[in-house]
C-alpha positions in Angstrom: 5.9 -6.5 22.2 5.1 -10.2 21.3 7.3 -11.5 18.3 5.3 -13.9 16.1 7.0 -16.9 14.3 6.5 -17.0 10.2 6.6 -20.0 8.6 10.2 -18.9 7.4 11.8 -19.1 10.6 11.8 -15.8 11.0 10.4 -13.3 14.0 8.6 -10.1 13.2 6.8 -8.0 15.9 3.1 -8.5 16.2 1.1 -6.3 15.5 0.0 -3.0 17.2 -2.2 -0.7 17.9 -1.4 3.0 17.7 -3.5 5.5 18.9 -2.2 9.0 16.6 -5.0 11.2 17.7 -8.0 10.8 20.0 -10.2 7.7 18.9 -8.2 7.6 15.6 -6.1 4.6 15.6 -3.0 2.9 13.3 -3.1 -0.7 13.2 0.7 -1.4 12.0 2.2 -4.8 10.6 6.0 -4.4 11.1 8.5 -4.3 9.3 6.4 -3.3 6.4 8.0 -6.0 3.8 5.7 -7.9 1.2 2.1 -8.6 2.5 3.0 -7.1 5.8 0.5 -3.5 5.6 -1.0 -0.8 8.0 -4.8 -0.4 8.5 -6.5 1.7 10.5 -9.9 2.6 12.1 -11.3 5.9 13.6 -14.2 5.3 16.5 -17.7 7.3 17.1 -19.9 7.1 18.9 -22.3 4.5 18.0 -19.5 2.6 15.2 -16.2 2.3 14.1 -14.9 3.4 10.6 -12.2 1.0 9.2 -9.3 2.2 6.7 -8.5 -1.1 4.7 -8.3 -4.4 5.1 -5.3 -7.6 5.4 -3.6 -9.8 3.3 -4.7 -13.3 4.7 -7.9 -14.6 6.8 -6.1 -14.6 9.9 -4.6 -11.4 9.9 -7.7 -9.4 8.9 -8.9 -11.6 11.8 -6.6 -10.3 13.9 -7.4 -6.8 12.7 -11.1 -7.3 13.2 -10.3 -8.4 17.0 -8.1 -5.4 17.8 -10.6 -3.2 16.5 -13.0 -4.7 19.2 -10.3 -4.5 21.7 -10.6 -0.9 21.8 -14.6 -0.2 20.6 -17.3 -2.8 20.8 -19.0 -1.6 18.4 -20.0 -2.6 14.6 -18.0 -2.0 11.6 -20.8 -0.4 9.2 -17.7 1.5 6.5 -14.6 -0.1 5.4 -12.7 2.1 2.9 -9.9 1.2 0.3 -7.3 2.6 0.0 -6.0 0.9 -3.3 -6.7 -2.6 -5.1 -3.6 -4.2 -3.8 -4.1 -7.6 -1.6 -2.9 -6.8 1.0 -5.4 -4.0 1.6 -8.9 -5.5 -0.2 -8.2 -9.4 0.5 -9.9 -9.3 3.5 -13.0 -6.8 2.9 -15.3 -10.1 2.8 -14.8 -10.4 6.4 -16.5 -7.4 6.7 -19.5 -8.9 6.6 -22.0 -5.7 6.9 -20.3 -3.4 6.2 -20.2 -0.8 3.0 -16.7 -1.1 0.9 -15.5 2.6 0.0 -13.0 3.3 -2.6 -12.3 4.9 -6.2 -14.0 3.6 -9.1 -10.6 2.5 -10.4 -9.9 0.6 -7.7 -13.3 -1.2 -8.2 -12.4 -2.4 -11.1 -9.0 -3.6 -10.6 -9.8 -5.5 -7.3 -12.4 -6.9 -10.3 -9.4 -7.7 -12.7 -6.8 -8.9 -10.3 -9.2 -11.6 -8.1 -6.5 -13.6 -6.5 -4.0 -13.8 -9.4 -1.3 -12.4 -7.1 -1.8 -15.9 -4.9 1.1 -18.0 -6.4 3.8 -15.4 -5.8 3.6 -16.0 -2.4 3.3 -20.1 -2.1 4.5 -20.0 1.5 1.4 -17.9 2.7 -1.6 -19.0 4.1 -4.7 -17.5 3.0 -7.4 -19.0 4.5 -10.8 -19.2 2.3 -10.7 -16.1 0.6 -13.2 -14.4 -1.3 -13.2 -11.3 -3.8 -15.3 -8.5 -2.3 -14.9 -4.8 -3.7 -15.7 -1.9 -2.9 -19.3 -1.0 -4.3 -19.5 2.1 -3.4 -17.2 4.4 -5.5 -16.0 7.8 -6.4 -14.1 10.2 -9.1 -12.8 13.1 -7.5 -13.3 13.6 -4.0 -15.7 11.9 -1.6 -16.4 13.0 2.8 -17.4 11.1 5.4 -18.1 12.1 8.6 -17.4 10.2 11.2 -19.9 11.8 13.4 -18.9 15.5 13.5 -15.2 14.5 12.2 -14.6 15.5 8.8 -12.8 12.7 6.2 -11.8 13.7 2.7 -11.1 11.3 0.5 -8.9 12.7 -2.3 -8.3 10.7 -5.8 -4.2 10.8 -5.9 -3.8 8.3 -8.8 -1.8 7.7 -10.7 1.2 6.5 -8.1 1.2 3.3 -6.8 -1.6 1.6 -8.3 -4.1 3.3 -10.8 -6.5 4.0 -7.8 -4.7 5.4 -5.1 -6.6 7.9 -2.3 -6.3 9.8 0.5 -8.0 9.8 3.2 -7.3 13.2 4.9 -8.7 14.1 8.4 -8.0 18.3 8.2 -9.3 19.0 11.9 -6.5 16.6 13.1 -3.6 16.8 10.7 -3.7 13.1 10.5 -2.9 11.4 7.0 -3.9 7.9 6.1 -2.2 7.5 2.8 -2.6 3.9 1.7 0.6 3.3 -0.5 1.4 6.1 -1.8 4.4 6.4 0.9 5.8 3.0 2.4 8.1 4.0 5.2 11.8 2.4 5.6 10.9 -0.2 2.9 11.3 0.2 -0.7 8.1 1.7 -2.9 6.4 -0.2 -5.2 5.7 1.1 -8.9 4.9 -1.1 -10.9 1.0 -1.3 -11.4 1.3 2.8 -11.1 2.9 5.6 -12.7 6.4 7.7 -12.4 5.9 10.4 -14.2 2.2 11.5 -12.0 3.9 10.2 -8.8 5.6 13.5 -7.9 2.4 15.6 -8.6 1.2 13.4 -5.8 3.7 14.2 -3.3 3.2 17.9 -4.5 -0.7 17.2 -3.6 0.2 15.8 -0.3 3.0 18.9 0.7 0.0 21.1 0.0 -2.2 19.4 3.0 0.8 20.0 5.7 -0.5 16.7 7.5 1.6 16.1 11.0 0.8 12.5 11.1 0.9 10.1 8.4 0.2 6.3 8.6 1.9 5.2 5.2 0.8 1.8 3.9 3.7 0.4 5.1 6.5 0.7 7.5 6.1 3.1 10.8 4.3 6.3 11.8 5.8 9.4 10.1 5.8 12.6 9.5 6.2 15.3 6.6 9.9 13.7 5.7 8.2 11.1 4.5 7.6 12.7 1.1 11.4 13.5 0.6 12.5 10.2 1.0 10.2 9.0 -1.7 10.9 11.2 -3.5 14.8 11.0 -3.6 14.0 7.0 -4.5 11.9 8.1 -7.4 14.3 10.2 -8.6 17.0 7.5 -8.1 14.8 5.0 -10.3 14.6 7.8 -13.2 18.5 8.1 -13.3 18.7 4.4 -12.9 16.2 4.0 -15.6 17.2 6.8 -17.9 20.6 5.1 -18.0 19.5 1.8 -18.5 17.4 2.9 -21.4 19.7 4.5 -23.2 22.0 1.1 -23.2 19.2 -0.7 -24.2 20.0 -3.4 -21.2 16.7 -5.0 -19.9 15.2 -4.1 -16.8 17.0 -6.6 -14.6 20.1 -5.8 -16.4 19.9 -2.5 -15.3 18.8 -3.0 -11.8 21.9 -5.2 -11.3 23.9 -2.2 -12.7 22.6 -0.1 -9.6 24.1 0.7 -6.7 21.3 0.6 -4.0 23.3 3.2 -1.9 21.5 4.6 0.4 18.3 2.9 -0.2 19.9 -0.5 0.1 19.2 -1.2 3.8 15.4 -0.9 2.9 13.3 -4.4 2.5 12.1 -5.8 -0.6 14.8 -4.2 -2.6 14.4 -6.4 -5.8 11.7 -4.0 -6.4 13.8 -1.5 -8.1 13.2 -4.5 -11.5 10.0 -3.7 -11.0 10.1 0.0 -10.8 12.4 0.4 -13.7 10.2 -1.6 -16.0 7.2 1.3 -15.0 10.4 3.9 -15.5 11.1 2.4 -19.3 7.0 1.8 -20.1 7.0 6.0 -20.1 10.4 6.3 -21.7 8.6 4.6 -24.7 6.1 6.8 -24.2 3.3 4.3 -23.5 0.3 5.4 -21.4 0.6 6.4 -18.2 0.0 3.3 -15.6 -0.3 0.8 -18.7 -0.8 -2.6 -17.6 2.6 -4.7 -18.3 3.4 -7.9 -18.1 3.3 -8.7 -14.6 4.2 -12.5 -14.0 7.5 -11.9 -16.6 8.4 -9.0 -14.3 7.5 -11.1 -11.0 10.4 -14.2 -12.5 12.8 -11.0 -12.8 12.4 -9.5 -9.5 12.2 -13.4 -7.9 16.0 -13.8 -10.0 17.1 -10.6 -8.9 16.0 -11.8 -5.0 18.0 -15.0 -5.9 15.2 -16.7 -4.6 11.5 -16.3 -3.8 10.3 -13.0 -2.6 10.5 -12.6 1.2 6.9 -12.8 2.8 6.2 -13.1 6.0 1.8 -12.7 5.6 
């Protein structure tokens, strides 16, 4: 496998192509970290159907011309799964096709534009425009990708407000967006603690073989354990932080990583244990907070900007 050169001297691999059941594919963007996410696409006969798009021009670029590597053939449904960036930034390069997702992720694509932009000065974007899905659902949603069953399943509150699933039941094959990241350290801080674990309870009740997680490597079921010890470690973390009325960073540099330390991006846990103390308070569930004060705490945490190699 190629390595490619980041503008922080840095080498990642490229990206690659993964065939996890017959003409359903993972498109993976080691090693997961910030801006670094999985797509994926599953092939008929006559067009492809894409699962998400990338965080800059170039790689959704890229993405577009591995696609085409495999089937010549057009792109007609690209479905979200989530608001984030680093899945929607590049729908507009869709050009014809029709954008899938929940309604809620409509509306925060809607809200978020391309605020997230100056977190990241190091990346390059290329001319991007904000393109959501405009097609939207509740519940539950299927496409068929001629005879091959998709559900899409409304999971939210976890990651983001809007989180699916996109479930394919004839081949045990998960595509779940965010809701697990693989290796690297979760992200909860436009979602929701407290619903996250009756979304892993939703997800053990599918028994999928293969999941593609948002980010980090092909998995399997042990996926959901491993999130779910971290979200129980941020609950203790956060409980105890609470309770001594430190702030969130305060409390996050009162925590021993242990066994989650080797995992990328780990200044998240700031993050994570704000969402942890917005329920303690008993606020809403996923209640917007104040996301460029908690960025500055994660960057201080970091000791430095946040890693990014988009």
């Amino acid at each position: 496998m190629t390595s490619v050169p980041t503008s922080d001297h840095e080498t990642i691999p490229a990206p690659e192509i993964r065939e996890v059941s017959p003409g359903i594919y993972a498109y993976l963007q080691l090693d997961g970290s910030w801006g670094l996410n999985n797509t994926g696409f599953i092939v008929g006969k006559d067009a492809v159907t894409v699962i998400d798009s990338c965080f800059t021009a170039a790689r959704t670029q890229a993405f577009i011309k591995a696609i085409h590597s495999v089937a010549d053939k057009p792109l007609p449904t690209l479905i979200n799964t989530h608001h984030h960036g680093d899945h929607t930034f590049g729908n507009y390069q869709f050009t014809s096709a029709t954008i899938i997702g929940h309604e809620l992720c409509r509306s925060e694509v809607q809200r978020a534009q391309l605020s997230i932009k100056p977190l990241f000065p190091g990346v390059e974007w290329g001319d991007l425009q904000v393109s959501p899905p405009f097609v939207t659902f509740e519940d539950r949603l299927t496409i068929y990708v001629d005879d091959l069953k998709l559900e899409l399943i409304f999971v939210g509150p976890a990651h983001t407000k809007g989180d699916i699933l996109i479930w394919i039941p004839e081949r045990r094959v998960l595509f779940a967006g965010d809701v697990f990241f693989k290796d690297c350290t979760p992200l909860l801080l436009e979602g929701c603690l407290a619903h996250y674990f009756e979304t892993l309870a939703i997800v053990r009740g599918l028994n999928a073989e293969i999941i593609v997680p948002g980010h980090g490597p092909i998995c399997g079921p042990e996926v959901i354990d491993e999130v779910e010890g971290y979200l129980h470690f941020v609950q203790f973390a956060a409980g105890k932080g609470f309770e001594a009325g430190l702030t969130p960073l305060e409390a996050a540099r009162q925590t021993e990583l242990g066994a989650f330390a080797h995992w990328p991006d780990s200044e998240r846990i700031v993050g994570n244990i704000a969402r942890a103390y917005s329920e303690l308070r008993g606020e809403p569930l996923a209640q917007p907070l104040d996301l460029p004060a908690i960025a500055a705490q994660m960057i201080e945490y970091n000791g430095g900007p946040l890693r990014c190699l988009a």
